[in-house]
N, C-alpha and C positions, 0 to 999 in steps of 0.2 A: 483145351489147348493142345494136350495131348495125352500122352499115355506113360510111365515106370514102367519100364520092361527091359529083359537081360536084350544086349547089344544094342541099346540106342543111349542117346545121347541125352543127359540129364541136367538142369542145374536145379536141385531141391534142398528145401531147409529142413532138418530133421528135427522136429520135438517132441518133449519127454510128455506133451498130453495136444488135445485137440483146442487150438485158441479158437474155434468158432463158441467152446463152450469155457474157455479159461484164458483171456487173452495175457494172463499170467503168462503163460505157457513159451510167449515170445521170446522173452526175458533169460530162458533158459536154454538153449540152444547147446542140443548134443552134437550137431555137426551138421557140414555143410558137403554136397556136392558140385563141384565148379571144375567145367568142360573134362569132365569122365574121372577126375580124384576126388578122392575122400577126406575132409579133413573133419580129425575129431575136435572137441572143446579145447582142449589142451591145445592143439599146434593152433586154431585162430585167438587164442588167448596168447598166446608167444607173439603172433603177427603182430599182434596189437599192441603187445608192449614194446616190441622193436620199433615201431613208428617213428616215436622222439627220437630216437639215436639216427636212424636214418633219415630223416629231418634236418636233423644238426649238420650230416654229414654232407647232405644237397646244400644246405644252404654254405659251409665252407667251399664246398668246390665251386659254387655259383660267386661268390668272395673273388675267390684267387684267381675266376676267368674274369670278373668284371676287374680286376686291378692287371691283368696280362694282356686281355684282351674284350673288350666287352662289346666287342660284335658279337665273337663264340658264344659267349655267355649270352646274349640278346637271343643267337638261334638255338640256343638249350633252351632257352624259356618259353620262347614260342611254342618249340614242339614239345615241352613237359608240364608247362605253369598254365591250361589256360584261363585260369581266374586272376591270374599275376601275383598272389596271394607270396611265392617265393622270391619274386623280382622285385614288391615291395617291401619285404621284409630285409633282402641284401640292400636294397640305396637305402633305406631307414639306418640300417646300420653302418653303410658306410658316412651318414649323415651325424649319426650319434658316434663312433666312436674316432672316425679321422679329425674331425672339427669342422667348423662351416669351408674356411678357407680351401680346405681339399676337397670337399663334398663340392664346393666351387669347381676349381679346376677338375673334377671330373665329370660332373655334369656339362661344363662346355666343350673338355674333350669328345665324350661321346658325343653331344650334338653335333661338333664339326666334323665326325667319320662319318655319323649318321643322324641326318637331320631330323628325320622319322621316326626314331631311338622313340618306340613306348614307355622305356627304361626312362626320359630325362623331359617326355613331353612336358608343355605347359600345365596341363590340367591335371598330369600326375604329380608335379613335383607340386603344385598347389594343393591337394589334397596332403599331400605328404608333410605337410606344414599344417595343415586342420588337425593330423592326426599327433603333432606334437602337442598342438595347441590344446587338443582333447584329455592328452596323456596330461597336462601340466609342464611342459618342458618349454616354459614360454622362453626364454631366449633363443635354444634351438627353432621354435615355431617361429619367431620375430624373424630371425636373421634368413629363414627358407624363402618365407612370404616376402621378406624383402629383395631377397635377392631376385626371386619369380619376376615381382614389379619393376624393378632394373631391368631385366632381360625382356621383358613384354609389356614396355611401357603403355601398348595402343589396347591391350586387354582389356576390356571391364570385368574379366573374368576374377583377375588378379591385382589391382590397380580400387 
């Protein structure tokens, strides 16, 4: 594919033995090279542990855009989430800790700015009722699923 040589451009994994003969060897990762820096053990073991805290801190600012404005927050998700993995985790929580009735009144808010809102679709906020139902949170999982069935009485998706 190509070549390691001084002035070209590299992305290589360095290890402390050859895994064609120890694939031990993965496991121990002296350092990475990524678009022409070096990073040793140490700085992607820090990467890695910052993760959760910057995690925490996407998911607060994705919070406070869905309760100001959750268009913004709808187009931060788009161009950052695209597995939606943080967009379901923010309406989960606005589902668990506001209560049904506001988790209510925000999900038809969003729908009436935007009717297309991935954030408040049919099929997500019904999944998002499996996943209570899955956790054991069956009243929250009841009153989702119920609410879904009110709102899309002609579903057999939800219904």
């Amino acid at each position: 594919m190509g070549t390691v040589e001084v002035a070209k451009r590299a992305g290589l994994v360095l290890l402390p033995a050859n895994p064609l003969i120890d694939i031990g060897a993965t496991r121990t990762i002296v350092g990475v090279m990524v678009r022409g820096r070096w990073l040793r053990r140490e700085e992607l073991v820090e990467k890695v542990n910052d993760i959760p805290a910057a995690y925490q801190h996407e998911i607060q600012q994705v919070d406070e855009d869905l309760a100001e404005d959750p268009m913004r927050a709808e187009q931060y998700l788009n161009d950052h989430d695209p597995m939606g993995s943080l967009g379901r985790a923010a309406v989960s929580d606005i589902a668990r800790t506001r209560g049904i009735a506001k988790f209510r009144r925000f999900v038809w808010s969003v729908r009436q700015r935007e009717p297309k809102s991935k954030l408040v679709y049919e099929a997500g906020i019904n999944n998002l009722g499996y996943s209570f139902l899955n956790a054991r949170e069956y009243s929250l999982a009841a009153a989702i699923l119920r609410m879904n069935a009110e709102d899309f009485p002609q579903s057999a998706n939800v219904v």
